[in-house]
N, C-alpha and C positions, 0 to 999 in steps of 0.2 A: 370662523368669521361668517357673520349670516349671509346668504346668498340670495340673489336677484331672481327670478325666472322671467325672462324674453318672450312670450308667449307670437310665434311668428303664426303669420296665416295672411292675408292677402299682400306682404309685404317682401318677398321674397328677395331680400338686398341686404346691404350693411353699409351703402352710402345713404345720405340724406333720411335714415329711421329714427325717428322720434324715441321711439321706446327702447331702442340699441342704445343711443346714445346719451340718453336720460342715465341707464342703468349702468354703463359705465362712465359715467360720470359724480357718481355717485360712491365711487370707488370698492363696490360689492363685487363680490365673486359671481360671476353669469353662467346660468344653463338656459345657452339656447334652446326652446322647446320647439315641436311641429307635431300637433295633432290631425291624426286624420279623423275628420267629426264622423261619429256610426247616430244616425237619425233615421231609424225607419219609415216613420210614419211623414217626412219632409219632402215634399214633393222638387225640390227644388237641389237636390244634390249632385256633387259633380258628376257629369256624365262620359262615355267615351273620350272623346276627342282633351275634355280638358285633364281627365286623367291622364291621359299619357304626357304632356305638358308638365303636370305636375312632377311625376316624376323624373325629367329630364333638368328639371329648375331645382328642385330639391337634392340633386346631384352636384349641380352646380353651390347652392348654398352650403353646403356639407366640404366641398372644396376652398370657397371664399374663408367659412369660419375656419376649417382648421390652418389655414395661411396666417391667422393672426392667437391661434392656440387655442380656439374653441372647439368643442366636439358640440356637434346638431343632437338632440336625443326624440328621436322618435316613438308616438305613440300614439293609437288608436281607439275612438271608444268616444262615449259623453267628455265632453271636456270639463264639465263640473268633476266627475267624480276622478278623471284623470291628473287633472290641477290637486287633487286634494287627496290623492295617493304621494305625487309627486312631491308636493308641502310637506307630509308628516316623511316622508322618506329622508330628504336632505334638511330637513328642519327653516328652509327657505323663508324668509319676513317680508321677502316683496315681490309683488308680482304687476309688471308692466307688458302693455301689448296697444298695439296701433286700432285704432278704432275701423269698424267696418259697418257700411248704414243696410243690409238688407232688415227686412221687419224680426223675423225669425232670429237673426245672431242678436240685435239690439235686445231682446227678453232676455236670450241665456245669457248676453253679459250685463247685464243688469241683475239679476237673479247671480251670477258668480261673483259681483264686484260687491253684493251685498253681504253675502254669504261668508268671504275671506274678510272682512272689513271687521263683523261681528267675533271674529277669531284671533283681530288682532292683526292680522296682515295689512301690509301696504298694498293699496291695490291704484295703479295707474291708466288712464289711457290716453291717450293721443291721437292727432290727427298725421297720419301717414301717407293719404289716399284722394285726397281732392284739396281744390284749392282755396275754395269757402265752406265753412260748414253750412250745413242746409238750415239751420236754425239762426242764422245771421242775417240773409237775406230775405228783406219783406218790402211791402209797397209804403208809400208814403204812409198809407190806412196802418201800416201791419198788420198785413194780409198777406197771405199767400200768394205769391205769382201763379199765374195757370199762363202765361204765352211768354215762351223762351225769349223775343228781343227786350220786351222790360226789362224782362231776368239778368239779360247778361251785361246789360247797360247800367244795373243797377249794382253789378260784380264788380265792374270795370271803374264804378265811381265810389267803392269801397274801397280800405285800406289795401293795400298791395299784398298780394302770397307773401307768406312768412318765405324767410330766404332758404334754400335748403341746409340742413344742418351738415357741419363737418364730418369729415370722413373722422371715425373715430381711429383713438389713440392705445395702445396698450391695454388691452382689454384683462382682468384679471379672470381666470379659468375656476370655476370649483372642482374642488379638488378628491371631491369624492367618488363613490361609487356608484352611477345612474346606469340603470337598465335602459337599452334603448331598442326598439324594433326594429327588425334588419326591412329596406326599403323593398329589394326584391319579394320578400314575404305579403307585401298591403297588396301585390298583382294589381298594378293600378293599367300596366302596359301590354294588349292584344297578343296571343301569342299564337292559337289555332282559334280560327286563319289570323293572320296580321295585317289589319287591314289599314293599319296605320304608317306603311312604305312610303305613302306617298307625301302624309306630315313629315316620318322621319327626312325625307328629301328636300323637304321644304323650310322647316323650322330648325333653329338653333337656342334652345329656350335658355334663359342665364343672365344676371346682370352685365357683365362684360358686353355679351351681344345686342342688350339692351339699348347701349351707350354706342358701341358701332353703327349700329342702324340712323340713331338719333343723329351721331356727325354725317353720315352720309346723307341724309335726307337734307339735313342744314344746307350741306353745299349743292349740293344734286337736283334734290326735288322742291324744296322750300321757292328759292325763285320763280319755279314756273307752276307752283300749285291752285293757284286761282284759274288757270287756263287748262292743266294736264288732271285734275284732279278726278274727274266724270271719263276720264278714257279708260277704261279698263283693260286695253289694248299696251296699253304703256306702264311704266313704273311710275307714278306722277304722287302714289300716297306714300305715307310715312311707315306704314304697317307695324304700326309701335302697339298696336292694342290690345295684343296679347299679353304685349311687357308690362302692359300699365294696368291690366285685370290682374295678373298674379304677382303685382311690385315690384318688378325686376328693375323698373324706373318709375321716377315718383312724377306728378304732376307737375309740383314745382323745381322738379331738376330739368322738365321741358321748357317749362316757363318762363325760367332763366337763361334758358339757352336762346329765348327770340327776342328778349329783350333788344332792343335795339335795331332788330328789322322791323325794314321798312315792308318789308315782303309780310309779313307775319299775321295781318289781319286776321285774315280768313281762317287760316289753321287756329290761330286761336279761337275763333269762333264755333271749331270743329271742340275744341276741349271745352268751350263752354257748355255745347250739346250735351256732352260727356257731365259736364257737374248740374246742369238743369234737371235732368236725368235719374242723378243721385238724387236732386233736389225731390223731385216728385214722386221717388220711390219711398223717402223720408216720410213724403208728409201727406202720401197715400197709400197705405202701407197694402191694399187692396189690387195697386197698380198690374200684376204679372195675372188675374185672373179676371180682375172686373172693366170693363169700357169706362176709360174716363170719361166719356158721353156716355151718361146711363143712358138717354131715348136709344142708344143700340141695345140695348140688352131684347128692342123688341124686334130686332131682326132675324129673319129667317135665312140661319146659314143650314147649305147644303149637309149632310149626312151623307159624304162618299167617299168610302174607304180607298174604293179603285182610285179614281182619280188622285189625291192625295199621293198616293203609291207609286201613280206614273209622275207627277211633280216631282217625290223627292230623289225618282231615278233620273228623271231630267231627259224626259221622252215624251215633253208636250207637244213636239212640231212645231215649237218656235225655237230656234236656234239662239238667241239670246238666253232663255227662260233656261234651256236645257245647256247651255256653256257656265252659265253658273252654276247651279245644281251640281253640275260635273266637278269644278274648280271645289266647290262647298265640301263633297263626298274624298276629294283624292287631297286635298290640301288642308281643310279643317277653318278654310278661309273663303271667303267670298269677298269681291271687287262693292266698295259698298254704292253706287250708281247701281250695278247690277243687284243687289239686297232688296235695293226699293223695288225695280223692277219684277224679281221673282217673288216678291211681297206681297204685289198689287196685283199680278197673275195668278196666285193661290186665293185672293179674298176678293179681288175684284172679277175676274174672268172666269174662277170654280165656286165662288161663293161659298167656300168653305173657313168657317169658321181661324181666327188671325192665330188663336191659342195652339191651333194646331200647329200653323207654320213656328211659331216661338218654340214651342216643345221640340220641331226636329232642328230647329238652328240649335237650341240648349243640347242637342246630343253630339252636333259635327259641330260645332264652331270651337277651336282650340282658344276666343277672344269671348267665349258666350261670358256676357257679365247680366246679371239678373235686372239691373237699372237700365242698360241701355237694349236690352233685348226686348224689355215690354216697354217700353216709352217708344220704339222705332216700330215695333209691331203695330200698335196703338197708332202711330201718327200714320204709315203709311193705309192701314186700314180704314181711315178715319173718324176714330174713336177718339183719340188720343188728346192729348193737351196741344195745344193751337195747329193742329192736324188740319190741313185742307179735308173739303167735303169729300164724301163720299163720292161725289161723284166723279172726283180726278182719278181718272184710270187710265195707267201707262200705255201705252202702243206700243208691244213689245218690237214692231217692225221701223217704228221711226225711232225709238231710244238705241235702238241697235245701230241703226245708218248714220245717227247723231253722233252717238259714242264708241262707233268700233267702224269707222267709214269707211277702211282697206278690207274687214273681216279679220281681221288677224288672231281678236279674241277668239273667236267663233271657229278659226281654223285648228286652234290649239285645243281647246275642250272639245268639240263636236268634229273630229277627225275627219268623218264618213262624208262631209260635206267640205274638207280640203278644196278642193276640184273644183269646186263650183265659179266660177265669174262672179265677180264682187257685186254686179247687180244682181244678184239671186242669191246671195251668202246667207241675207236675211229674211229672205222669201221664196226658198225653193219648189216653192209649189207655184209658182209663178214662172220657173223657165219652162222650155218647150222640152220632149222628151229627146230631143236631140241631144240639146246643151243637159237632160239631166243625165242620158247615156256615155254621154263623153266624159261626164265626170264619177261616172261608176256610183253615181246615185241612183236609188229605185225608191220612191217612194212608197210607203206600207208596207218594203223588208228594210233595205238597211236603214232608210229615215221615215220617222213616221211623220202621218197627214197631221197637221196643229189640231189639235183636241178637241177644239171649237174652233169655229171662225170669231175673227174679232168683233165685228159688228152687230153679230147675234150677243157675244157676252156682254160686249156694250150696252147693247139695249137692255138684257135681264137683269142688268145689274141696277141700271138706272130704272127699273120700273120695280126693283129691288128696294130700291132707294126714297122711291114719290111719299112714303110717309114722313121724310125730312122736311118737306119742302125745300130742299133746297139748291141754290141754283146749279143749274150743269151747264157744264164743259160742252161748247159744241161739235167740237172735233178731239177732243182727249188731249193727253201728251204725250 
């Protein structure tokens, strides 16, 4: 009996899969596949932190399948020519898999869906991974949107998310002989040193866990997420964005789940972010290296390595700047109040280049997704598609008192300043060396002086800026 191949990759589940579910439905024998893509020349491949991620989700999926008599088969390499080993081996007729929009996968599955078509193969895809497709939504003109509240007003008065698909039913198994790569062998997971203690402490990657999170945030955090959301001090986000970068939940099995809150605005508005995002990585395929305001390409970002170095140690002298960094390094996460902040401290306050900070979130972020990494880079530096001007630059010291007012983030990442009187938590160079001896602070050993002073970057930046013309912020935010 001819067999199906599942081709899994950002969709790491077997609830609500398009392509799971198509293919047994169909009543064909299934070999789940998982390629690990080898591209060397792609600047863009997984790194650290979402490696080890992957491998703990691809344990979990190899568990789910074989619960319903599937075996996962593993394989590594170009997926053209791994698809087309895998074809003549089991003599397979169709091959489905969930659609993924970065610019790069869009050619090779275009080039592979062309490829098996002309052989004769079935060849299918799906949408598994957002809630409109980016090529549905356009301006009254049919134009591209470039400012996300058109965009998501324009979502929201489109047809409704397809409903998620049913948990599939009896799956039939092929019954032959497939080679499959043993997981431990791809070393996706840190082992001298392991620097990844503090993910493994953190994270639980896996569909199951996907779905515990999403009920607990429903009853927990959803109610007070409008008000708790910007504390980084508190539990107030949903921290699903890891699940939702490597599929462990689908967008529309969130989407259904708010139905009917009245709480639910605004979170939804958070996943609109999330498919604008796709939208604009869709349909500027340039997004992850070029300013979506080209007039920046004529700005002169800073060339400093040091600097950069002390940022991603999280040893600027501002305590907000450096508790994230911290959180980002030992957790593989960041508070995203605090992303903007240590965003706009890298490109506002070092004038260093936005590429740079995207490249080290793409190495520690266990959630780095390629659409929302350069779309939030891009806005927060203000290049980006309907990005405030360049010249909103954070106050690392009033975002701090705004959104962490006890210290408590700040007591947890940045230890060495425990001790300190909450009036000083965020300003330690501001108490007297009394209050900084009682609390076993020295400043320029165990805490360092802020890198810059604020009001000097302020100014550099905005005289950085005077070939925008455009208006400034008189006091910052």
């Amino acid at each position: 009996m001819t067999a199906v191949i599942v081709w899994f990759r950002q969709d790491l589940r077997l609830s609500d899969n398009p392509a799971l579910y198509h293919a047994v439905a169909n009543n064909k024998p299934i070999i789940p596949l998982y390629i690990l893509k080898e591209s060397p020349n792609y600047e863009w491949q997984m790194r650290g932190a979402q490696r080890w991620w992957l491998h703990e989700s691809l344990i979990s999926l190899e568990k789910s399948l074989q619960a319903i008599g599937l075996k996962l088969i593993l394989r590594r390499g170009n997926p053209e020519q791994v698809l087309d080993e895998l074809v003549q081996q089991t003599k397979a007729t169709s091959l489905y898999w969930n659609r993924c929009y970065e610019p790069h996968t869009i050619t090779c599955d275009k080039a592979i869906k062309q490829k098996f078509k002309q052989q004769g193969i079935e060849v299918e895809s799906f949408n598994g991974s957002l809630l409109f497709e980016p090529w549905t939504i356009k301006t009254q003109q049919g134009n591209v949107f470039k400012v996300f509240t058109p965009f998501w007003k324009a979502c929201l008065a489109a047809p409704d998310p397809l409903s998620p698909y049913p948990i599939i039913q009896r799956p039939s198994a092929f019954q032959g002989v497939v080679q499959s790569d043993v997981l431990k062998e791809w070393l996706l997971q840190p082992i001298k040193p392991n620097w990844a203690v503090g993910i493994e402490q953190t994270w639980q990657p896996g569909e199951a866990q996907a779905h515990k999170l999403l009920e607990h945030f429903l009853a927990e955090g959803l109610p007070h997420y409008d008000t708790q959301r910007d504390r980084p001090d508190q539990e107030g986000t949903s921290r699903l964005s890891p699940y939702l970068h490597f599929g462990e939940i689908s967008p529309r099995q969130i989407w259904q789940a708010l139905q009917g809150r009245q709480d639910s605005t605004k979170f939804k508005a958070e996943l609109g972010w999330r498919e604008f995002s796709y939208y604009l990585l869709y349909h500027f395929s340039d997004l992850p290296k070029e300013p979506f305001r080209t007039k920046f390409k004529q700005l002169a970002w800073e060339d400093d390595a040091r600097s950069l170095k002390v940022w991603q140690q999280g040893r600027t002298g501002y305590p907000l700047v450096d508790a994230g960094m911290r959180q980002l390094w030992h957790t593989g996460w960041m508070h995203n109040r605090v992303r903007m902040v240590t965003a706009s401290f890298l490109t506002k306050h070092l004038l260093i280049n936005w590429r740079e900070g995207e490249k080290w979130f793409w190495d520690t972020l266990v959630d780095a997704d390629l659409a929302s990494n350069s779309a939030s880079w891009q806005w927060v530096a203000g290049c980006g598609a309907d990005a405030p001007p360049f010249s909103r630059i954070f106050n690392p010291i009033i975002q701090g008192e705004k959104f962490d007012p006890h210290g408590n983030y700040i007591r947890k990442w940045v230890p060495e300043l425990r001790l300190l009187p909450t009036a000083f938590i965020h300003k330690p160079w501001q108490a007297s060396e009394t209050t900084l001896k009682n609390a076993g602070v020295e400043l320029g050993k165990t805490y360092p002086y802020p890198m810059i002073e604020h009001s000097k970057a302020r100014t550099r930046a905005l005289d950085a800026n005077k070939v925008y013309n455009w208006a400034h912020n008189k006091n910052g935010d």
